[in-house]
N, C-alpha and C positions, 0 to 999 in steps of 0.2 A: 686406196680409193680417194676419189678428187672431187669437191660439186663443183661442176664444169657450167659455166651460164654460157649458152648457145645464142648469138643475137644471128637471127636467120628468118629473111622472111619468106622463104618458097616453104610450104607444108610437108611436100615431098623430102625437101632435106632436111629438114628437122627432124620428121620420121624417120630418118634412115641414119643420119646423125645420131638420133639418140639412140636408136637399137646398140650402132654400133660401141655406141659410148657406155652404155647399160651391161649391154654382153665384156666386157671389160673391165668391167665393177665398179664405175664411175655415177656418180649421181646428178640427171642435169636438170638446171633449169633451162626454159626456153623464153624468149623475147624477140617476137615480129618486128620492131623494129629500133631504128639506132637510141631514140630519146627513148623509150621504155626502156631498152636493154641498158643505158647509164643510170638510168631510176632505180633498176632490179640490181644491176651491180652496188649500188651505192646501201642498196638493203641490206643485200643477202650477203655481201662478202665472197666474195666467191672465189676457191683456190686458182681458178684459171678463166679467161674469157675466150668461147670462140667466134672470130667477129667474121660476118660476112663483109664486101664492100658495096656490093648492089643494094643497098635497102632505100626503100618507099623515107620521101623528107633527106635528114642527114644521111650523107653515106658513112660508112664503118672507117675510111680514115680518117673524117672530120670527128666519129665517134672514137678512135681510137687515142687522137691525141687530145681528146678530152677527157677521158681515164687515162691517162699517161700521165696529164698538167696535175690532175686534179689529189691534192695530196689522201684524202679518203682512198681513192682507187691506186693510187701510183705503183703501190708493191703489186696490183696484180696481173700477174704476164697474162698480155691479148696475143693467142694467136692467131693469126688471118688465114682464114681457107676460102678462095674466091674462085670465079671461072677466071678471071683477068690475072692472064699470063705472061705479060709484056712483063720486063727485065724492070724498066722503068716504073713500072706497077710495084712491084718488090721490093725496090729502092725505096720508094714512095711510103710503101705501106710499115717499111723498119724507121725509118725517119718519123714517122709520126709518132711511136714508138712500140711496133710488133715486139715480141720478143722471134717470131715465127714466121716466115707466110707458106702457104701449101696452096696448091693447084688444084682446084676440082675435079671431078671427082677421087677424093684423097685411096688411098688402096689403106685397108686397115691397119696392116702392122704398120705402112709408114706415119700414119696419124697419131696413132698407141708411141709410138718410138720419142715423133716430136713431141707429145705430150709429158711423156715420162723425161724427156733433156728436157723442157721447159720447165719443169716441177723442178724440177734435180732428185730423179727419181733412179 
């Protein structure tokens, strides 16, 4: 089991993010958006970040490679689950420093899968 910190700001996928992440024995925090979810990260420690890129203010790769820089967060692998599926989106979002990126909507074993190679599980 993992506490997974979810930076996501649609309701709907948080809800259904978390089911999925719960039903898989995962424990998650959630954070509406990119400056809360570096605040929450920098609290809670969290074995994994999952970052959206859309979010309300910072987006999630300006959030990402600011827990990436930041030596408090640095060991903790972000992975990126976004609608934005351009190649160059991808590029962009491991450069900032993903350990991951997944395409929305993620199918569950493959999300469980990445999760568990990003843990080194």
């Amino acid at each position: 089991m993992a506490r997974i910190l979810l930076i996501e700001d649609s309701p709907t996928d948080v809800a259904v993010l978390t089911q999925l992440l719960e039903r898989n024995g995962h424990q998650v925090i959630a954070s509406g958006s990119a400056e809360d979810g570096i605040a929450a990260c920098k609290r809670e420690l969290p074995d994994l970040v999952i970052m959206d890129v859309v979010l309300p203010g910072m987006n999630g790769f300006q959030a990402t490679r600011a827990l990436s820089r930041d030596n408090a967060t640095s060991a903790i692998p972000v992975l990126i689950v976004s609608t934005k599926d351009m190649d160059v989106d991808k590029a962009w979002g491991l450069r900032q420093g993903a350990r991951d990126y997944i395409v929305k909507p993620p199918r569950e074993s493959e999300l469980i899968a990445r999760i568990n190679a990003v843990l080194g599980h």
